[in-house]
Backbone as CSV, one residue per row, in Angstrom:
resi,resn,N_x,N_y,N_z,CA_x,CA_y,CA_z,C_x,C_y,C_z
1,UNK,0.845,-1.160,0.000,0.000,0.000,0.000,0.897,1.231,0.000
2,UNK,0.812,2.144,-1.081,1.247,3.863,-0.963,0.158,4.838,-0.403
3,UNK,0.977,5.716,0.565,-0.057,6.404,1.199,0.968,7.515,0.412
4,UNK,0.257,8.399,-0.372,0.085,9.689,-1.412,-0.025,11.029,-0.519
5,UNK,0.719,11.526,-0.596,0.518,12.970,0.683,0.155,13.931,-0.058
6,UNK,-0.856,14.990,0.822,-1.790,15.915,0.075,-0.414,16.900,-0.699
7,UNK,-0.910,17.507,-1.718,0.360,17.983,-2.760,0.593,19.310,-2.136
8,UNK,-0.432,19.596,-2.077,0.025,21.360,-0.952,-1.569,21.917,-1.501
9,UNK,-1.589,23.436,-1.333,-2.483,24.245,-1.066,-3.106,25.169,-2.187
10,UNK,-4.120,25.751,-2.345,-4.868,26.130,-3.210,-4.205,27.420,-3.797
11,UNK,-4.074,27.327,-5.284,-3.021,28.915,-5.880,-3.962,28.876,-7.259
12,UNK,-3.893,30.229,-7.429,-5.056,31.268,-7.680,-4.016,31.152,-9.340
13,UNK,-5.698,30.564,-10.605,-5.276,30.217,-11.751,-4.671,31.531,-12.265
14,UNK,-3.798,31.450,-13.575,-2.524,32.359,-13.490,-3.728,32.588,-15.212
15,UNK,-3.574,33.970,-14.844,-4.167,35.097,-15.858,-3.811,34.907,-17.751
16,UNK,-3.055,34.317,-17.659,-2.763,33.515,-19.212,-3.821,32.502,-19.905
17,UNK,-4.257,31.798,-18.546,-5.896,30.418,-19.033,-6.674,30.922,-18.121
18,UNK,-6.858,32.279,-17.244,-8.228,32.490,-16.925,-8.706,33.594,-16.646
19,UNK,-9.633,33.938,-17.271,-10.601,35.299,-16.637,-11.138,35.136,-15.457
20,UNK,-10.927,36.210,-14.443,-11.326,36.228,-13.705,-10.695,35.712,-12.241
21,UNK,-11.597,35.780,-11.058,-10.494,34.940,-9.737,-10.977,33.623,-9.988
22,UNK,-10.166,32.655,-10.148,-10.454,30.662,-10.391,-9.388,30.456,-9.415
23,UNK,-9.877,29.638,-8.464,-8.623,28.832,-7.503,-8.798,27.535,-7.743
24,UNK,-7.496,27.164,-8.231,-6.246,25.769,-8.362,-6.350,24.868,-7.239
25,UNK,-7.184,23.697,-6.678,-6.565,22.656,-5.671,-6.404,21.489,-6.375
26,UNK,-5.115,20.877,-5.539,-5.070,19.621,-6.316,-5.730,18.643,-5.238
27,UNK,-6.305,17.640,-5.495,-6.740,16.779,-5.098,-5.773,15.707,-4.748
28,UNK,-5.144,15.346,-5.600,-4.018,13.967,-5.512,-2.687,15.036,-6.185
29,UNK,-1.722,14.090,-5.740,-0.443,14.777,-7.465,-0.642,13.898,-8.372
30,UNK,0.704,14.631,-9.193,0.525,13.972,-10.779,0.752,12.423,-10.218
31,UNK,0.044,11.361,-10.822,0.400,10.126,-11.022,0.307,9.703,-12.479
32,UNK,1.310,9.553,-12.862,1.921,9.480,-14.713,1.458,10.485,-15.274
33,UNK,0.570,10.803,-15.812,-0.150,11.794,-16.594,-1.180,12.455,-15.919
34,UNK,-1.972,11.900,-15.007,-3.221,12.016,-14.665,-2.972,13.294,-13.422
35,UNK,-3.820,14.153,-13.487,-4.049,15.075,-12.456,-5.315,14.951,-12.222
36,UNK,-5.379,15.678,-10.657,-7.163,15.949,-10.490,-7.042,16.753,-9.376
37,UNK,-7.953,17.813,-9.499,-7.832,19.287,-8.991,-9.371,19.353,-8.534
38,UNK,-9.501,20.204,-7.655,-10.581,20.931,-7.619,-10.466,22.484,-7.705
39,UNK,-11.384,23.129,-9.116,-11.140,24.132,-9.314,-12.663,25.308,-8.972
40,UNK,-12.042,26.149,-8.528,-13.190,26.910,-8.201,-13.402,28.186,-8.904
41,UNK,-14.312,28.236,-9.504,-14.813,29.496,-10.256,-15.560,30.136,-9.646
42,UNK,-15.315,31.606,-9.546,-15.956,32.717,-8.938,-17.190,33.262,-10.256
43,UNK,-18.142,34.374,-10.016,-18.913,34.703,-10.396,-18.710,35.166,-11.894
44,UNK,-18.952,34.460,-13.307,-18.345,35.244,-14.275,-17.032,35.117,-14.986
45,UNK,-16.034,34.254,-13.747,-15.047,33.868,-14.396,-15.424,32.488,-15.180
46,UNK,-13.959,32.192,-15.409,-13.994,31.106,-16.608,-12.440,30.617,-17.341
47,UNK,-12.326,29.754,-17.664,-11.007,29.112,-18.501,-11.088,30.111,-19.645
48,UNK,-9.676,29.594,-20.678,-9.443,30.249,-21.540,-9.573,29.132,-22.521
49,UNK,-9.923,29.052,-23.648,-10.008,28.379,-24.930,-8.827,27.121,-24.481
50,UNK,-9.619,26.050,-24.808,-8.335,25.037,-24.569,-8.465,23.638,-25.202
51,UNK,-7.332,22.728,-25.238,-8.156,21.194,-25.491,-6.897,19.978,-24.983
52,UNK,-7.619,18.789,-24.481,-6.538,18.007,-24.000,-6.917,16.867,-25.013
53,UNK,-5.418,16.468,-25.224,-4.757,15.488,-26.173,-5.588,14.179,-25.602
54,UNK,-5.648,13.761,-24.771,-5.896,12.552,-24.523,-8.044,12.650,-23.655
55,UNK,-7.895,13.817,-23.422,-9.370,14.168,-22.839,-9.389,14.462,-21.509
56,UNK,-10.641,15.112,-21.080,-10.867,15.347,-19.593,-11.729,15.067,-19.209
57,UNK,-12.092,15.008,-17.810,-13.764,14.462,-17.143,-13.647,16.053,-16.211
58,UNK,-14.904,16.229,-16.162,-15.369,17.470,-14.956,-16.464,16.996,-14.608
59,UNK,-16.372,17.065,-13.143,-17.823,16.551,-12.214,-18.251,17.634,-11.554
60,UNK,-19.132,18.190,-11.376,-19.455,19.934,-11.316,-19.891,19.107,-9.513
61,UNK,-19.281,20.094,-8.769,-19.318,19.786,-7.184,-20.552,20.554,-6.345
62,UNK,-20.488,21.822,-7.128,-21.275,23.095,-6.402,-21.410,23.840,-7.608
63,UNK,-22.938,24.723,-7.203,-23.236,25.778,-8.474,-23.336,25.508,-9.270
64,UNK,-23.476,25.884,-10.366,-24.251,26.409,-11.922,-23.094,27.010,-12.642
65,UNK,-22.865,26.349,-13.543,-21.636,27.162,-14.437,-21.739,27.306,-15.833
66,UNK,-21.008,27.048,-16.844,-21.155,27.092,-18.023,-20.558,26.445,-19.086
67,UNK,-20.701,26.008,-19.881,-19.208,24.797,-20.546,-19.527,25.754,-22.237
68,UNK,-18.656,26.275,-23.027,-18.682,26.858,-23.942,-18.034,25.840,-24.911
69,UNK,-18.037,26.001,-26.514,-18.177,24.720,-27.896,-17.439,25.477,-28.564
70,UNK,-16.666,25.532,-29.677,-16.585,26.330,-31.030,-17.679,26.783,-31.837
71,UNK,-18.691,25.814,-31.836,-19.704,26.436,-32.458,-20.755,27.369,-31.982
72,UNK,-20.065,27.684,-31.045,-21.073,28.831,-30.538,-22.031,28.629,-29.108
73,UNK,-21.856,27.350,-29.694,-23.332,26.622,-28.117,-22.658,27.293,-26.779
74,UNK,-23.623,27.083,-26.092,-23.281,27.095,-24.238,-24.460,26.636,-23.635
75,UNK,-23.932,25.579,-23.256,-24.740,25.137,-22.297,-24.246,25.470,-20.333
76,UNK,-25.669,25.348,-20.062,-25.531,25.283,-18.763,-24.637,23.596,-17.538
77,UNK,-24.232,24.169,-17.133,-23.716,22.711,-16.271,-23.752,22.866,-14.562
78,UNK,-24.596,21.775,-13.486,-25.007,22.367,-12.703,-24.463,21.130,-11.938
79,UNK,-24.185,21.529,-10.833,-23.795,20.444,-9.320,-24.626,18.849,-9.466
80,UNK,-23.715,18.071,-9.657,-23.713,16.764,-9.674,-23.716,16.392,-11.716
81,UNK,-23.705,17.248,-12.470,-23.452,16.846,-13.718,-21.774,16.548,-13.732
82,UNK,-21.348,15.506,-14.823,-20.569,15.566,-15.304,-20.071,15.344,-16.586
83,UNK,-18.796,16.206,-16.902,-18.938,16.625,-18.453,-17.534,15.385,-19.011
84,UNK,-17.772,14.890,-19.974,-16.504,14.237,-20.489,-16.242,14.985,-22.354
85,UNK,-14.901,15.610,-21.667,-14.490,16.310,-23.269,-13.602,15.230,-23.723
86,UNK,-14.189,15.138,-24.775,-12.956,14.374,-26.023,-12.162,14.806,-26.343
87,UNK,-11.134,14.044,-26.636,-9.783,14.272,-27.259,-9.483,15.288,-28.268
88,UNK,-8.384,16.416,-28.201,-8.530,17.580,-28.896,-9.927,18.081,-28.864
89,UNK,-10.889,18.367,-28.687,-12.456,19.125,-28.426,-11.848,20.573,-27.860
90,UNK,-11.650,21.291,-28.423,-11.773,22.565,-28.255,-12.739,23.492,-26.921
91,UNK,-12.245,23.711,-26.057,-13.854,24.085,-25.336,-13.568,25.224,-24.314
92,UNK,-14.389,25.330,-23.310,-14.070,26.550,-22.193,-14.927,25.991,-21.500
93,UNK,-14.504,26.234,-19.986,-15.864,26.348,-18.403,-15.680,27.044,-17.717
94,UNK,-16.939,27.605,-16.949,-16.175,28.878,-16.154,-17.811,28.931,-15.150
95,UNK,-17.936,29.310,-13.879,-19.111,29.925,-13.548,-19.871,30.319,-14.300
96,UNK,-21.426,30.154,-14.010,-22.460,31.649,-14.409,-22.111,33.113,-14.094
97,UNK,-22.815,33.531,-14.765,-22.621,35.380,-14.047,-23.061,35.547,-12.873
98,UNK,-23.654,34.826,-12.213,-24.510,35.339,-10.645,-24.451,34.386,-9.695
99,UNK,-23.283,33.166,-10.613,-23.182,32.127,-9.136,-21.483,31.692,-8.855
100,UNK,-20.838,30.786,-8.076,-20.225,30.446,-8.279,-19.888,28.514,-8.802
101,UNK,-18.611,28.269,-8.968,-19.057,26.973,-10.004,-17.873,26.174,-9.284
102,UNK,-17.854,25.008,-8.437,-16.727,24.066,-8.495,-16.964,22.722,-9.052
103,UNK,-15.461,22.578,-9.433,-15.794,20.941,-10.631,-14.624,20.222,-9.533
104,UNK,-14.466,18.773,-10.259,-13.185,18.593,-9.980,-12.703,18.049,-11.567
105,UNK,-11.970,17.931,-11.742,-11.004,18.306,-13.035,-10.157,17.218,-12.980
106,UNK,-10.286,16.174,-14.102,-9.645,15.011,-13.763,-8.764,15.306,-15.687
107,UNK,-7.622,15.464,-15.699,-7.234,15.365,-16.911,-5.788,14.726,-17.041
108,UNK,-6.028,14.570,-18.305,-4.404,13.205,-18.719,-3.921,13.798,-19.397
109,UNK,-2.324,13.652,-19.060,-1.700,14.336,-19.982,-1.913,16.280,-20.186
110,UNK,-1.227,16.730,-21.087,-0.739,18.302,-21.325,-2.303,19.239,-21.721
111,UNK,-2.699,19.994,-21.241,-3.575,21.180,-21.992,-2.423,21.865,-22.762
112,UNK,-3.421,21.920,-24.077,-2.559,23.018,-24.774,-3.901,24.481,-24.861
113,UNK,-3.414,25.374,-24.250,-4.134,26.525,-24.036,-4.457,27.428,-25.135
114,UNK,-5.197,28.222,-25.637,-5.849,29.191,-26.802,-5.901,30.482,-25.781
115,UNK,-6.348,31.226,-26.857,-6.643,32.469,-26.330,-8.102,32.820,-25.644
116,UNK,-8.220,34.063,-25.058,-9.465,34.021,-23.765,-10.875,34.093,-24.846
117,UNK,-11.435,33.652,-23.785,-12.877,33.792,-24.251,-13.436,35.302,-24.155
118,UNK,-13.893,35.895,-25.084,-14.306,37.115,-24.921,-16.068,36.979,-24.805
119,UNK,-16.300,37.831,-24.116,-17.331,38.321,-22.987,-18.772,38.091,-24.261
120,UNK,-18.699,37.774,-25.692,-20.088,37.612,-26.714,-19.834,36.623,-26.562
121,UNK,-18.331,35.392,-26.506,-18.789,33.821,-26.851,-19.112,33.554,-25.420
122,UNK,-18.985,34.405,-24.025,-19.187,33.857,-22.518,-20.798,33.819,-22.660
123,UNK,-21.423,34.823,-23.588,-22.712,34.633,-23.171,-23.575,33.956,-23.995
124,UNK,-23.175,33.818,-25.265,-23.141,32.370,-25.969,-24.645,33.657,-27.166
C-alpha cells in the first residue's frame, strides 16, 4: 500500500488560461499523466479556450456554471453533472454570471491553451 501525501495548497489560476479569480486545488499529485484538482470558479469567471490530447472528465461539485463549444453553443452545467471532453475538443468552463461553479477536473496528460474567451462567446 502507498499512502500519497496531500500535494500542498490552493493557488489562484494564473491570468494567461483564466478570466477572472479561479482557484487551483489539487486533489491527488501527478500520477503518470493524470491530475485531479478541484477548481473553483468565482462569479463570471472562466477558462481560456483550450483542449486536452488525450481528454478530460469534470464533475461539477457546487453551483451552476457554463461549458462553452466552437460552435457557438453554451450550455448550462449544474452540481452533480458531469462533463466528459474528447480528445482535442476545443472548449471553455467557467461559472455563471450570478453564481459560483466548483468541478473537480480530472485530466491526462498536457492542456494546450488558446486564447481568452471574450465576454459575446461567454454569453453564448
Amino acid at each position: 500500500m502507498d499512502v500519497i501525501r496531500h500535494p500542498g495548497d490552493a493557488t489562484k489560476g494564473p491570468e494567461d488560461r483564466f478570466s477572472g479569480d479561479v482557484w487551483l486545488w489539487p486533489r491527488i499529485g501527478a500520477t503518470a499523466n493524470v491530475e485531479v484538482r478541484n477548481v473553483l470558479f468565482t462569479p463570471g469567471s472562466r477558462s481560456a479556450w483550450h483542449r486536452h490530447p488525450a481528454g478530460q472528465v469534470l464533475h461539477v461539485t457546487e453551483g451552476v456554471g457554463l461549458l462553452g463549444f466552437r460552435s457557438g453553443e453554451v450550455q448550462e452545467i449544474r452540481a452533480g453533472d458531469t462533463v466528459v471532453c474528447h480528445p482535442g475538443e476545443e472548449h471553455w468552463h467557467g461559472a455563471g454570471p450570478g453564481t459560483f461553479m466548483t468541478h473537480i477536473a480530472v485530466t491526462d496528460g498536457p492542456t494546450q491553451w488558446k486564447e481568452h474567451v471574450t465576454q459575446e462567446e461567454y454569453q453564448g
